[in-house]
N, CA, C and O atoms as CSV, one atom per row, in Angstrom:
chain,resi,resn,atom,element,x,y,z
A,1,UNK,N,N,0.851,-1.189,0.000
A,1,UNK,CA,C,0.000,0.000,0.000
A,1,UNK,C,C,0.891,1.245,0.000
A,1,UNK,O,O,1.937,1.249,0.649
A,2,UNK,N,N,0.413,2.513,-0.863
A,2,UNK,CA,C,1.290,3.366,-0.957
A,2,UNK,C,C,1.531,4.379,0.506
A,2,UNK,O,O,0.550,4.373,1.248
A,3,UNK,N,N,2.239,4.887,0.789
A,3,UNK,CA,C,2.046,5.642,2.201
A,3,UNK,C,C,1.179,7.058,1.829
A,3,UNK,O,O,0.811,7.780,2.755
A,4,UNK,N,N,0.873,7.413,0.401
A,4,UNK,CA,C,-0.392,8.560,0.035
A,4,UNK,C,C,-1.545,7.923,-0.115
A,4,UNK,O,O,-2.070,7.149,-0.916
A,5,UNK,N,N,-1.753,8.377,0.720
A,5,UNK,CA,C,-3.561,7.778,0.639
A,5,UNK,C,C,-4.408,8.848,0.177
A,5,UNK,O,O,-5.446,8.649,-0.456
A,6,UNK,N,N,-4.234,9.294,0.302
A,6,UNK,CA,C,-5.055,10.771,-0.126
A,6,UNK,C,C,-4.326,12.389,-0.432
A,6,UNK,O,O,-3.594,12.961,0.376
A,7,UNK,N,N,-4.665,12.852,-1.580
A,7,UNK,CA,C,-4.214,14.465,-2.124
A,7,UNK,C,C,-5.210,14.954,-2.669
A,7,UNK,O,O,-5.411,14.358,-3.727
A,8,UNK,N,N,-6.241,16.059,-2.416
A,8,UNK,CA,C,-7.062,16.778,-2.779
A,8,UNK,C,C,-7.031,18.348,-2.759
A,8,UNK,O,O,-6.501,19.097,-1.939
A,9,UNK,N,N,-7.532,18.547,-3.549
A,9,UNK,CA,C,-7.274,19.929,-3.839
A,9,UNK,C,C,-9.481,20.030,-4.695
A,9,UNK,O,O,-9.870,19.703,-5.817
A,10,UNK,N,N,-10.426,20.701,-3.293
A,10,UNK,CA,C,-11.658,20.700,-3.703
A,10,UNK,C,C,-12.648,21.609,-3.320
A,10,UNK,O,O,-12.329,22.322,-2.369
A,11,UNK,N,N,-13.978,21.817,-3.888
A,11,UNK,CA,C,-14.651,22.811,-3.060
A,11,UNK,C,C,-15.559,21.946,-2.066
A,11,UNK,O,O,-16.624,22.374,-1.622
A,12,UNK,N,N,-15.046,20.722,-1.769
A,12,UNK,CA,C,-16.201,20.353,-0.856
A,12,UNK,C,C,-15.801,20.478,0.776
A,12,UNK,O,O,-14.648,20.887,0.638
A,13,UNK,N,N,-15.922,20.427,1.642
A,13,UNK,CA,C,-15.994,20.323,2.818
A,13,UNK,C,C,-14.918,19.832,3.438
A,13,UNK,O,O,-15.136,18.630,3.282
A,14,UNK,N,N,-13.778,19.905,4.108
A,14,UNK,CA,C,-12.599,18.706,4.920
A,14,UNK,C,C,-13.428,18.179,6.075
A,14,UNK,O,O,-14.183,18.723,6.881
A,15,UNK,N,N,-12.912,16.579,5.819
A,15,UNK,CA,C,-13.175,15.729,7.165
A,15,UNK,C,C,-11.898,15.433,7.863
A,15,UNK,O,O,-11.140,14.503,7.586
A,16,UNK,N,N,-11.780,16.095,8.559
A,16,UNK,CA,C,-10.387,15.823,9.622
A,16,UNK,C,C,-10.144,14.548,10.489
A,16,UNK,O,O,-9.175,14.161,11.142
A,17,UNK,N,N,-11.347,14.056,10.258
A,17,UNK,CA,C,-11.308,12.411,10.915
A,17,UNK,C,C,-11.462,11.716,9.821
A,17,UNK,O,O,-10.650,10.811,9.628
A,18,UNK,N,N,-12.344,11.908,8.999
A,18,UNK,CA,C,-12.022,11.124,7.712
A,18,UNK,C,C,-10.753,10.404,6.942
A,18,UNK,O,O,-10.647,9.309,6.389
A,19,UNK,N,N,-9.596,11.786,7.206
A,19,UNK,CA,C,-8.150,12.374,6.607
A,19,UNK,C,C,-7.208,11.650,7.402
A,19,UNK,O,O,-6.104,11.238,7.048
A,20,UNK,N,N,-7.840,11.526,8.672
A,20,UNK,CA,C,-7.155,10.618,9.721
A,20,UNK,C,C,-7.126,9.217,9.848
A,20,UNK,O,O,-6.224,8.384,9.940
A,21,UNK,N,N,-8.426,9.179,9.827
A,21,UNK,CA,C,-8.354,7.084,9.474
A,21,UNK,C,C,-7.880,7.139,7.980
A,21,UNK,O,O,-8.580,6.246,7.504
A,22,UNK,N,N,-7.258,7.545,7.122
A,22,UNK,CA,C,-7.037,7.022,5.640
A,22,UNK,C,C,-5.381,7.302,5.937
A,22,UNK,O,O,-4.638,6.884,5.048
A,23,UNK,N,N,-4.764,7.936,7.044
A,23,UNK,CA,C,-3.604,8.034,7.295
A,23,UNK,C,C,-2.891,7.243,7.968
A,23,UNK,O,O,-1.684,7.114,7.766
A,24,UNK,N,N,-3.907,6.258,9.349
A,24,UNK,CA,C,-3.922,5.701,10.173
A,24,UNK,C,C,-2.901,4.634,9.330
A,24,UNK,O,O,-2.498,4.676,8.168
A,25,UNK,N,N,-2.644,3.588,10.506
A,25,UNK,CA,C,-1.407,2.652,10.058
A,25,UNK,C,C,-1.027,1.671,11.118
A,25,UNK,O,O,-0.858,2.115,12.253
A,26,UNK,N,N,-0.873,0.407,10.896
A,26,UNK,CA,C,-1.049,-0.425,12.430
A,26,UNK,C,C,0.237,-0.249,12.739
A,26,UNK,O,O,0.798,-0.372,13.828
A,27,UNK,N,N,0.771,0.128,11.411
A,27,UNK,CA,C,2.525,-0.063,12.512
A,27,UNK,C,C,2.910,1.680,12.890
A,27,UNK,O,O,4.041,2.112,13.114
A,28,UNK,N,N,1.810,2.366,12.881
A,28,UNK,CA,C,2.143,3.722,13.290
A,28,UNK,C,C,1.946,3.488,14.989
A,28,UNK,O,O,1.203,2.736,15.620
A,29,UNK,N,N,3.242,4.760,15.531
A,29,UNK,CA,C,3.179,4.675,17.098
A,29,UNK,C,C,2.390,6.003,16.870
A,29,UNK,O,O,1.358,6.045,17.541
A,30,UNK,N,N,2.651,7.232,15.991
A,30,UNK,CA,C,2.191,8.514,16.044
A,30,UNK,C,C,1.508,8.585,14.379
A,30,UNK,O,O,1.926,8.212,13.282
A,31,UNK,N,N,0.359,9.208,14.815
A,31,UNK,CA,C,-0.674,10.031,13.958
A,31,UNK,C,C,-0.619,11.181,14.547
A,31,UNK,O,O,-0.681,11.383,15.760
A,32,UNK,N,N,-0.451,12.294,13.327
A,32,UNK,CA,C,-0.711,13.494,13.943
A,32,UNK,C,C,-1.433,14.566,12.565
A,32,UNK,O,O,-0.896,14.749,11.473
A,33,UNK,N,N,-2.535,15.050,12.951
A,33,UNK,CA,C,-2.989,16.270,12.294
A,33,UNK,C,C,-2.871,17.636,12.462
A,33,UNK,O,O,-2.534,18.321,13.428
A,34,UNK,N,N,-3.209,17.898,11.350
A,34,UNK,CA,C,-2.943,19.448,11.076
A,34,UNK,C,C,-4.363,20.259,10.005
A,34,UNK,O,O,-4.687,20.133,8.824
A,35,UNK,N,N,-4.971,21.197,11.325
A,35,UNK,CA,C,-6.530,21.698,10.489
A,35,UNK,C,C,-6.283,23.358,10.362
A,35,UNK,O,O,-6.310,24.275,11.183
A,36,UNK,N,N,-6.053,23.284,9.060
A,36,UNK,CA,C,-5.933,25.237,9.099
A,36,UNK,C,C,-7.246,25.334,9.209
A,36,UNK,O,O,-7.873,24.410,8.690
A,37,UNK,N,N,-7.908,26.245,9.772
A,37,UNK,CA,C,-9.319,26.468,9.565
A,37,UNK,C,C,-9.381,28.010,9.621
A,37,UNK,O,O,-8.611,28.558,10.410
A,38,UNK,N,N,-9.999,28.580,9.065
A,38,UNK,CA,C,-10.755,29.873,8.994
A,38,UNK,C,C,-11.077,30.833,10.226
A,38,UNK,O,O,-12.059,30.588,10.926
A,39,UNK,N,N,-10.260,31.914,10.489
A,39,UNK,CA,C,-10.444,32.449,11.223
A,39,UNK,C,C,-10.812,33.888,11.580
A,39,UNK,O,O,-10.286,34.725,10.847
A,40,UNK,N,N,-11.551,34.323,12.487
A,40,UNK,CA,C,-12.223,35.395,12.497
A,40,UNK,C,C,-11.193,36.872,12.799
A,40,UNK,O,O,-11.567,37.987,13.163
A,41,UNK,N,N,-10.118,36.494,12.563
A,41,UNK,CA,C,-9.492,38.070,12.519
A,41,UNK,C,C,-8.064,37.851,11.534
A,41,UNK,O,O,-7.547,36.767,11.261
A,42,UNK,N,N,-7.703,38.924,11.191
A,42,UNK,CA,C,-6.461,39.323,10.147
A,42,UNK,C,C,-5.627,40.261,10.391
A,42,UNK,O,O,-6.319,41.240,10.668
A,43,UNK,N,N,-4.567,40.529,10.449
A,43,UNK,CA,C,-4.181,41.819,10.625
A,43,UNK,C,C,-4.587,42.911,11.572
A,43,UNK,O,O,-4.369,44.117,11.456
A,44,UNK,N,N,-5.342,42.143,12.721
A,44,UNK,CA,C,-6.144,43.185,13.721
A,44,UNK,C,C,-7.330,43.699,13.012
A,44,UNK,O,O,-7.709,44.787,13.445
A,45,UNK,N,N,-8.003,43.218,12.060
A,45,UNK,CA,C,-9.104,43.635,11.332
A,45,UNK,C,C,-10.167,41.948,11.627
A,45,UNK,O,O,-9.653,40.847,11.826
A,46,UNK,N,N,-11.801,42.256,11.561
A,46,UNK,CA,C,-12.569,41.056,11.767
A,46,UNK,C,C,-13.036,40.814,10.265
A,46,UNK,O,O,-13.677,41.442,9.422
A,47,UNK,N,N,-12.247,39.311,10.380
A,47,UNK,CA,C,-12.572,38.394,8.874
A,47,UNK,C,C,-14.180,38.252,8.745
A,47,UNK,O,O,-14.892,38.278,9.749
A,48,UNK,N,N,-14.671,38.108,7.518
A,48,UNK,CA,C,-16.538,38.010,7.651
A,48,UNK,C,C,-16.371,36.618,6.803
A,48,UNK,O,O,-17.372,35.902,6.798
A,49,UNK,N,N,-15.378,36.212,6.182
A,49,UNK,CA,C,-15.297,35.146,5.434
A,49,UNK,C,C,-14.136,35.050,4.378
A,49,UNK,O,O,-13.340,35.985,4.460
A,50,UNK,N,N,-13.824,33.956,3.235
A,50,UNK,CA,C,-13.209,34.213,2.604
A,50,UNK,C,C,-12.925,32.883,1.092
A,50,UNK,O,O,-13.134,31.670,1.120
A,51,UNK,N,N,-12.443,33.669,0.037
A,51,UNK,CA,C,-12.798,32.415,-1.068
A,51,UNK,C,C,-11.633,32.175,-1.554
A,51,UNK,O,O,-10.922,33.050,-2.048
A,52,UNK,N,N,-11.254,30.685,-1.440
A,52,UNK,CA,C,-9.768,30.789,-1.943
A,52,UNK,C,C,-10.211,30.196,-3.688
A,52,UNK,O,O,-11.268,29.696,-4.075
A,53,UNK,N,N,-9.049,30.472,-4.392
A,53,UNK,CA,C,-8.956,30.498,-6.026
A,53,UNK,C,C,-7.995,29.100,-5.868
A,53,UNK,O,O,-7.569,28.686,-4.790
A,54,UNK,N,N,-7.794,28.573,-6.977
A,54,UNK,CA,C,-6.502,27.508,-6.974
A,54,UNK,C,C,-6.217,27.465,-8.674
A,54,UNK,O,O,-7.208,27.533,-9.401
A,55,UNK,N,N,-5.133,27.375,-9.169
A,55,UNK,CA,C,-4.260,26.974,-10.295
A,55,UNK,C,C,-5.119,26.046,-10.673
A,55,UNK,O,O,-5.624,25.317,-9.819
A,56,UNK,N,N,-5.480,25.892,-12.220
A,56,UNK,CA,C,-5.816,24.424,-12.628
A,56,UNK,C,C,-4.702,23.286,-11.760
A,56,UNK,O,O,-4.998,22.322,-11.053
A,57,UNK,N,N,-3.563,23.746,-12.073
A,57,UNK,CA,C,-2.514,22.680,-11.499
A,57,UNK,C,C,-1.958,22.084,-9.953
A,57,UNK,O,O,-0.990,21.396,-9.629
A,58,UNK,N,N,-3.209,22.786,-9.110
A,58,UNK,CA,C,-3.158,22.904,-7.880
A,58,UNK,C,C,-2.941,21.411,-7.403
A,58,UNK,O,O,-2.054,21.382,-6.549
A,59,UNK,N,N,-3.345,20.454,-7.616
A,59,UNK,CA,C,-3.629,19.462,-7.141
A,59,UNK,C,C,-2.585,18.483,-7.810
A,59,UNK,O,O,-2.506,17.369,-7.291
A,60,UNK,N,N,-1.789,18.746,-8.872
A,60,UNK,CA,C,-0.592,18.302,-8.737
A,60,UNK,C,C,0.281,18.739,-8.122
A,60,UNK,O,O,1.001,18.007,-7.444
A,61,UNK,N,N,0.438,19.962,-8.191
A,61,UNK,CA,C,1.696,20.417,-7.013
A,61,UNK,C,C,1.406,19.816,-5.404
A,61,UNK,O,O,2.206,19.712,-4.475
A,62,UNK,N,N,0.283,19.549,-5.451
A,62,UNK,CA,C,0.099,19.123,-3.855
A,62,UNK,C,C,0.179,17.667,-3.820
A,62,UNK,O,O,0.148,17.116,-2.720
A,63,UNK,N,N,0.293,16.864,-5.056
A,63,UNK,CA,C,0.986,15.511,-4.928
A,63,UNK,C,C,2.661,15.554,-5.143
A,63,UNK,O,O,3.373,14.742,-4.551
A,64,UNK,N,N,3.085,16.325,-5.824
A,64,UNK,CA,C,4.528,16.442,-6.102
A,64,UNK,C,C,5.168,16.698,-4.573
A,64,UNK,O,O,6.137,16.013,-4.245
A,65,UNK,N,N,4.630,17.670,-3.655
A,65,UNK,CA,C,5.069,17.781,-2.430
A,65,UNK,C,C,5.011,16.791,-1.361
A,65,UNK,O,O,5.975,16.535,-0.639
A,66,UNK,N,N,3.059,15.851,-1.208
A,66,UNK,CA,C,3.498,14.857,-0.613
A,66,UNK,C,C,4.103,13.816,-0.834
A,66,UNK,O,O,4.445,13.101,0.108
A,67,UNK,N,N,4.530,13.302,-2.845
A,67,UNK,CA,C,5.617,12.483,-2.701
A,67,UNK,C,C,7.083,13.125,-2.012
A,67,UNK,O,O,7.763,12.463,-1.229
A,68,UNK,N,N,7.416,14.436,-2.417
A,68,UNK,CA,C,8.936,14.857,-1.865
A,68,UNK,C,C,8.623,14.342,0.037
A,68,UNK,O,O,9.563,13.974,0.741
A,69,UNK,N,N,7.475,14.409,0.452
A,69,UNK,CA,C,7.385,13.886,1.895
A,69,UNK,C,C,7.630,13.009,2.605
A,69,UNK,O,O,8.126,13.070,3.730
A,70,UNK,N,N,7.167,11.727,1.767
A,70,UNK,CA,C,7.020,10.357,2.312
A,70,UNK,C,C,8.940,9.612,1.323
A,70,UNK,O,O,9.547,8.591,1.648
A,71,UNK,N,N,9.308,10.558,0.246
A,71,UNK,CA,C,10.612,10.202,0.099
A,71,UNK,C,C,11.636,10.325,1.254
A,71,UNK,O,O,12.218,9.329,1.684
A,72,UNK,N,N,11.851,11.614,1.763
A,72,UNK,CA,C,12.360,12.268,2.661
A,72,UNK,C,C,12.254,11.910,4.555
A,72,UNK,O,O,13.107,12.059,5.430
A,73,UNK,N,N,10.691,11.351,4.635
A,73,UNK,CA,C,10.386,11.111,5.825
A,73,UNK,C,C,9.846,9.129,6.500
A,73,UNK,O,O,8.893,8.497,6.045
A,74,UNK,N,N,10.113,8.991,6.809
A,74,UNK,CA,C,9.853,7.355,7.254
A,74,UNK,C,C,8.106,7.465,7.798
A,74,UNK,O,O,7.608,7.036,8.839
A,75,UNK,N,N,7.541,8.113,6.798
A,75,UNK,CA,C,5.994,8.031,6.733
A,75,UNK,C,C,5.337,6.421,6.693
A,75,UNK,O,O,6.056,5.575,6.162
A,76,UNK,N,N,4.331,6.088,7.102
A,76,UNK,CA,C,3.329,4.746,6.786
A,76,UNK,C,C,2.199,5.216,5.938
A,76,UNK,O,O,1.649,4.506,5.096
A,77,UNK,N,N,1.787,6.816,6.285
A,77,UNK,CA,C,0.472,6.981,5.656
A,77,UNK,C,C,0.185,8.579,5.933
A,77,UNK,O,O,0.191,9.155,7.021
A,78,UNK,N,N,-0.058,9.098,4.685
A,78,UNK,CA,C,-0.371,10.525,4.452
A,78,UNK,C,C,-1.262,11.017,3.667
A,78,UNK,O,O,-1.475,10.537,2.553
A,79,UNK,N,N,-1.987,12.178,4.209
A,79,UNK,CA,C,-3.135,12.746,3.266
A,79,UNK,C,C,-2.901,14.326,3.696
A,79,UNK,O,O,-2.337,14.890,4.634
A,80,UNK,N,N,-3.722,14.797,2.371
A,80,UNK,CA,C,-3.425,16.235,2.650
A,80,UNK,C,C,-4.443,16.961,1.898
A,80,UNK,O,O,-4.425,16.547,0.739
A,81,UNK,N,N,-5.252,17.796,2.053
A,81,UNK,CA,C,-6.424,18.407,1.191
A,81,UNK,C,C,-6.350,19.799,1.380
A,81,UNK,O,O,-5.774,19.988,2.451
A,82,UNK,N,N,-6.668,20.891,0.833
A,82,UNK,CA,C,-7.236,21.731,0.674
A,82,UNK,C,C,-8.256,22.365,-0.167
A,82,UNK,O,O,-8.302,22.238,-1.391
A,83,UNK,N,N,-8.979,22.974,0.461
A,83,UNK,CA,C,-10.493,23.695,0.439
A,83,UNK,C,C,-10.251,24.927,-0.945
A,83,UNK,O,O,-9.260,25.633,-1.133
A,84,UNK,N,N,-11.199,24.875,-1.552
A,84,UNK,CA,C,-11.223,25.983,-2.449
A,84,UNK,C,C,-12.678,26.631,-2.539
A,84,UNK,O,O,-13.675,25.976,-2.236
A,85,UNK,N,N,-12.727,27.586,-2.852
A,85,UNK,CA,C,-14.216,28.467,-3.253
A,85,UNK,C,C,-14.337,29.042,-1.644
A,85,UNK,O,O,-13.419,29.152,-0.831
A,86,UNK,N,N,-15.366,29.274,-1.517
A,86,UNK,CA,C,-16.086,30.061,-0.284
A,86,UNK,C,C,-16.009,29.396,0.631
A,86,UNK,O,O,-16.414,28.251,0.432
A,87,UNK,N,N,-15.397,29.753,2.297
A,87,UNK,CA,C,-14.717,29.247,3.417
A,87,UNK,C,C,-15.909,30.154,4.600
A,87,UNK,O,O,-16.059,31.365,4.437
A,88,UNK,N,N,-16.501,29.586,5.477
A,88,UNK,CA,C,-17.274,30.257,6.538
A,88,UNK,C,C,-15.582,30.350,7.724
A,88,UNK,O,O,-14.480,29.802,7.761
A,89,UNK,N,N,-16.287,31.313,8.444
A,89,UNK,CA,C,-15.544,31.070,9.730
A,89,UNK,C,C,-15.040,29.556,10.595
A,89,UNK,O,O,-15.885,28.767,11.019
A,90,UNK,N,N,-14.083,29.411,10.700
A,90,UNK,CA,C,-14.291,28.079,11.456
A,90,UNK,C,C,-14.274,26.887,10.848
A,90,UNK,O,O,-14.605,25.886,11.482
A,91,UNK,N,N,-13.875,26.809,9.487
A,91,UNK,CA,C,-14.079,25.969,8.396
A,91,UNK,C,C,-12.557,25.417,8.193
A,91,UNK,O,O,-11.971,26.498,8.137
A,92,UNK,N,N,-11.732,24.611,8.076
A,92,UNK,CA,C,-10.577,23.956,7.680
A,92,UNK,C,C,-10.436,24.261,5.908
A,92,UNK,O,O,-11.204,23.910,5.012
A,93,UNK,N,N,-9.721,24.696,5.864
A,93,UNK,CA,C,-9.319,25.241,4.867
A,93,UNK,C,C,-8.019,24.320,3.946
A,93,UNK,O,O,-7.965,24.080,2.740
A,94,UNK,N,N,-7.035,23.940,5.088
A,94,UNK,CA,C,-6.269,22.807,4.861
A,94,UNK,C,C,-6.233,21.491,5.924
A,94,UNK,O,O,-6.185,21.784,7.119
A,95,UNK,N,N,-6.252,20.197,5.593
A,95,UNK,CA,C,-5.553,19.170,6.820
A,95,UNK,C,C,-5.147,18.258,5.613
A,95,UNK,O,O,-5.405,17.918,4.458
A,96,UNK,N,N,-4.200,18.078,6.871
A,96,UNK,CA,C,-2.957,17.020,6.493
A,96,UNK,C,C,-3.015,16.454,7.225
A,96,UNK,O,O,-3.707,16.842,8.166
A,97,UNK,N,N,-2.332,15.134,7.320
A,97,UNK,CA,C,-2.376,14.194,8.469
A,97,UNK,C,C,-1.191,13.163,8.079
A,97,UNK,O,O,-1.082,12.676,6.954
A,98,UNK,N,N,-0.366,12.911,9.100
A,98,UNK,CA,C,0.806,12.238,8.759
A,98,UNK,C,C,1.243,10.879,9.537
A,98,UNK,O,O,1.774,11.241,10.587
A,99,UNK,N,N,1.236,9.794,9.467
A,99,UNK,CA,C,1.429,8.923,10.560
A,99,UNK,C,C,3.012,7.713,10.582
A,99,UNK,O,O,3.369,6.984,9.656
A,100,UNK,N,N,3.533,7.835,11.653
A,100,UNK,CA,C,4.601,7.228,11.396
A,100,UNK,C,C,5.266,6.139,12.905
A,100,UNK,O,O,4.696,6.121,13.995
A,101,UNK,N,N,6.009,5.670,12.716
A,101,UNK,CA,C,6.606,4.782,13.318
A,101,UNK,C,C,6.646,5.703,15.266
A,101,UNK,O,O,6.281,5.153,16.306
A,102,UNK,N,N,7.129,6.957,15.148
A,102,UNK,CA,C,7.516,7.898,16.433
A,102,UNK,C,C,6.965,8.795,16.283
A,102,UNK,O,O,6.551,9.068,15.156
A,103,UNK,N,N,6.670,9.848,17.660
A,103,UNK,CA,C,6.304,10.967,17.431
A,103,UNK,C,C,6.975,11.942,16.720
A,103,UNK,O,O,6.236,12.671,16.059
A,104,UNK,N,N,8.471,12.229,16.646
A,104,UNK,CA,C,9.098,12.910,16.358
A,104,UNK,C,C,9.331,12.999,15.041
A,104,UNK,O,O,9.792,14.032,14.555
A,105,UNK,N,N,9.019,11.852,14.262
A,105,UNK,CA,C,8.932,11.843,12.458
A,105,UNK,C,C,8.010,12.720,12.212
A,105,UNK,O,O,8.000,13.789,11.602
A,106,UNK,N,N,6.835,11.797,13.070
A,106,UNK,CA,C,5.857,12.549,12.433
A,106,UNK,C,C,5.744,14.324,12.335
A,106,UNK,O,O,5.701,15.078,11.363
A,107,UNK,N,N,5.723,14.541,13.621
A,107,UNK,CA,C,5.701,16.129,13.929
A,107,UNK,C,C,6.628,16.556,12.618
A,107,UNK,O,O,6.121,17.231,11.722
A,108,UNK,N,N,8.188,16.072,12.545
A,108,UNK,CA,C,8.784,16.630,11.569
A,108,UNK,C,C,7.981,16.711,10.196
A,108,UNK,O,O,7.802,17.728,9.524
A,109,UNK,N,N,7.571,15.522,9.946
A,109,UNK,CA,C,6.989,15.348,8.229
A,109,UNK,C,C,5.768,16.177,8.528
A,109,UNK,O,O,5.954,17.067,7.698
A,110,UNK,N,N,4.734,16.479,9.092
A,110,UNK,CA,C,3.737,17.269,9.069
A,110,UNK,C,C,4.305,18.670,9.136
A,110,UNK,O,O,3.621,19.497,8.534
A,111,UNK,N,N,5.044,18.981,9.536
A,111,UNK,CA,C,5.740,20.309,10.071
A,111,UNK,C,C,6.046,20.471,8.041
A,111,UNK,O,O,5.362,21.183,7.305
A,112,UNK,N,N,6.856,19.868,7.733
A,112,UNK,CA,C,7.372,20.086,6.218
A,112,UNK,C,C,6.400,19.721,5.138
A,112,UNK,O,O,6.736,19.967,3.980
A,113,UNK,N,N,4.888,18.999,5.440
A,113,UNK,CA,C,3.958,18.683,4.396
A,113,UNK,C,C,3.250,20.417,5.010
A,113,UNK,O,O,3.076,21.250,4.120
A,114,UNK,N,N,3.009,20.700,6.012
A,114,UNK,CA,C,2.127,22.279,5.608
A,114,UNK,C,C,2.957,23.070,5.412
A,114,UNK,O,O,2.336,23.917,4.769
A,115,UNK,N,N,4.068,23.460,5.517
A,115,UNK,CA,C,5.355,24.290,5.173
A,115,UNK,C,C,5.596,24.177,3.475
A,115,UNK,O,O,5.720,25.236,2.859
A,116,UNK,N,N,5.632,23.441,3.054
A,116,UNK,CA,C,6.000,22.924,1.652
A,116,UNK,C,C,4.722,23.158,0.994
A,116,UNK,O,O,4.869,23.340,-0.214
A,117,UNK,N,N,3.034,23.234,1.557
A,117,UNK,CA,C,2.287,23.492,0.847
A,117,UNK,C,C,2.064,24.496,0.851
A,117,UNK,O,O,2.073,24.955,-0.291
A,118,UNK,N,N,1.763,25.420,1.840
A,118,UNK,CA,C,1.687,26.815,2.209
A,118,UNK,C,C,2.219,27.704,1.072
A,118,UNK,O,O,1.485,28.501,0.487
A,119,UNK,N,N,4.117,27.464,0.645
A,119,UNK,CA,C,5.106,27.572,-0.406
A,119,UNK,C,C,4.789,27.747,-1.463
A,119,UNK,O,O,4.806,28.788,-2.120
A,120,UNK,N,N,4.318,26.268,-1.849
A,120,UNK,CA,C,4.085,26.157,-3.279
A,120,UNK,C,C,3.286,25.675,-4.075
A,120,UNK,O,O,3.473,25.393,-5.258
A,121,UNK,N,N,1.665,25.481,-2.974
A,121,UNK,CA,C,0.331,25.248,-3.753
A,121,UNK,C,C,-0.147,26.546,-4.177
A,121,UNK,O,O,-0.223,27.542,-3.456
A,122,UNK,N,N,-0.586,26.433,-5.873
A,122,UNK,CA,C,-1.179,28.009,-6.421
A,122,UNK,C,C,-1.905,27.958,-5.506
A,122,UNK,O,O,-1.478,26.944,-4.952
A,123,UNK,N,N,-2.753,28.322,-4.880
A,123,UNK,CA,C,-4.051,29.313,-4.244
A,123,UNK,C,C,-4.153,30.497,-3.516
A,123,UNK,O,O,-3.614,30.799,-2.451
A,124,UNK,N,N,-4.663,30.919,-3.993
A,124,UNK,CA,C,-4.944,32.547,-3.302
A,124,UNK,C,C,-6.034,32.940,-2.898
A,124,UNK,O,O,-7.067,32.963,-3.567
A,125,UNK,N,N,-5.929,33.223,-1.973
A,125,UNK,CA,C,-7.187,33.379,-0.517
A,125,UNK,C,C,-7.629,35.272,-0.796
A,125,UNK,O,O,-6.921,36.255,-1.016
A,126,UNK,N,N,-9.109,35.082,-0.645
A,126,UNK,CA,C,-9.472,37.028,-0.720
A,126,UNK,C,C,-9.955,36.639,0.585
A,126,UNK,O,O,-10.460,35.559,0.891
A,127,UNK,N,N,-9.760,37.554,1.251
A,127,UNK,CA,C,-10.574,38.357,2.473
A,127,UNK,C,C,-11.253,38.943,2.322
A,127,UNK,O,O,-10.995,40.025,1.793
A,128,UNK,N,N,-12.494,38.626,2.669
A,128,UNK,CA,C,-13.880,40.249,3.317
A,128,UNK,C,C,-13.532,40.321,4.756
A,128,UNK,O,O,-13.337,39.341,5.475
A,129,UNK,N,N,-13.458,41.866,5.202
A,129,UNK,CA,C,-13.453,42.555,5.926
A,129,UNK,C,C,-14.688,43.082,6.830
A,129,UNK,O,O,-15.429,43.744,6.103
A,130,UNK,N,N,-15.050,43.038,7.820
A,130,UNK,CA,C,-16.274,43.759,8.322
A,130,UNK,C,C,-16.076,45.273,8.180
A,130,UNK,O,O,-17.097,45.957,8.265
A,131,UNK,N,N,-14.719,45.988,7.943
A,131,UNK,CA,C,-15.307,47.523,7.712
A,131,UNK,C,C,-15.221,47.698,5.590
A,131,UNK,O,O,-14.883,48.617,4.845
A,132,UNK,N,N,-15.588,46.672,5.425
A,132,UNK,CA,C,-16.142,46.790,4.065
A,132,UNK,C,C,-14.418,46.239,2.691
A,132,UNK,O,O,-14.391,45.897,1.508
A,133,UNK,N,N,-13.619,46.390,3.470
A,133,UNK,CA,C,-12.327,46.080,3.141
A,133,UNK,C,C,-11.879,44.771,2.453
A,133,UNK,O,O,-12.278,43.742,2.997
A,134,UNK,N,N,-11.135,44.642,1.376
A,134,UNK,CA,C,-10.691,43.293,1.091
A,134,UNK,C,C,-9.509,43.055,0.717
A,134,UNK,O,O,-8.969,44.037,0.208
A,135,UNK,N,N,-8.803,42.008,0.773
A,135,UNK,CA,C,-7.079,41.042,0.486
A,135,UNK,C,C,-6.814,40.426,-0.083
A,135,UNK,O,O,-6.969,39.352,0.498
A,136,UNK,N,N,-6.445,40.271,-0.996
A,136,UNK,CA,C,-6.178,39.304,-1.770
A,136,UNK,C,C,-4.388,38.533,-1.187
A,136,UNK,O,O,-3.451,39.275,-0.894
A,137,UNK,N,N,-4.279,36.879,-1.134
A,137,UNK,CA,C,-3.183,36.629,0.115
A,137,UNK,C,C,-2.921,35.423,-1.021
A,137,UNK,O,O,-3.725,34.555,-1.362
A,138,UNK,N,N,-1.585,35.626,-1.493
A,138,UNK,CA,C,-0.854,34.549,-2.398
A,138,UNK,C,C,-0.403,33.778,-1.340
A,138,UNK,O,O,0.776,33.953,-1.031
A,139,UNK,N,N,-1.423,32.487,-0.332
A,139,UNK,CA,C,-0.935,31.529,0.422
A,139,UNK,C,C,-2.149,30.453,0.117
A,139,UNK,O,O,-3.085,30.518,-0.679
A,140,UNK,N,N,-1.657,29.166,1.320
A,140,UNK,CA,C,-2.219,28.046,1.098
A,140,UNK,C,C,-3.069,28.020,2.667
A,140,UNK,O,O,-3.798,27.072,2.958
């Protein structure tokens, strides 16, 4: 079985437990996740929401990174998604989930699967603003 179990790049919804049992692994000692989710302030300004855009090619670059992951890291099982289109407050925007033999892989390889996507998945996030204001944010 491959140690990617899952790479998405979608407008539907993240299941962070979903993302987790498809990462899970009997010979894992550590599972560990990672939920960006949507949050209600920016810059000292209050977020009202926000829509991220993605590259047609989004969703390969976000397999090209979790293979550079599971090359690099003594992974069993990895997934990684991010959210596109319209994001409410409170909404996961990205999870990853990484599971491995120790805690300390793992933390590392999750630490470098949202670092590495953040980098170099196209998407770009707009902000609405509650005093009418908006951002456009070349991140993941």
């Amino acid at each position: 079985m491959s140690a990617i179990r899952h790479v998405d790049v979608t407008v539907d919804r993240l299941d962070a437990q979903a993302l987790e049992r498809l990462a899970d692994d009997h010979r894992a000692g550590a599972l560990v996740t990672f939920s960006g989710n949507v949050r209600d302030h920016d810059h000292g300004k209050h977020v009202l929401g926000l829509e991220y855009e993605g590259h047609p090619n989004a969703a390969d670059i976000l397999r090209l990174v979790a293979e550079e992951i599971v090359a690099e890291f003594p992974v069993y099982g990895l997934t990684v998604a991010h959210r596109i289109g319209s994001l409410e407050i409170g909404e996961a925007a990205l999870v990853a989930c990484v599971s491995t033999a120790h805690r300390g892989e793992a933390f590392a390889a999750l630490e470098a699967l949202v670092n590495r996507t953040k980098d170099r998945l196209p998407v770009w996030k707009h902000q609405r603003f509650a005093d009418g204001t908006d951002e456009w944010v070349n991140c993941a």
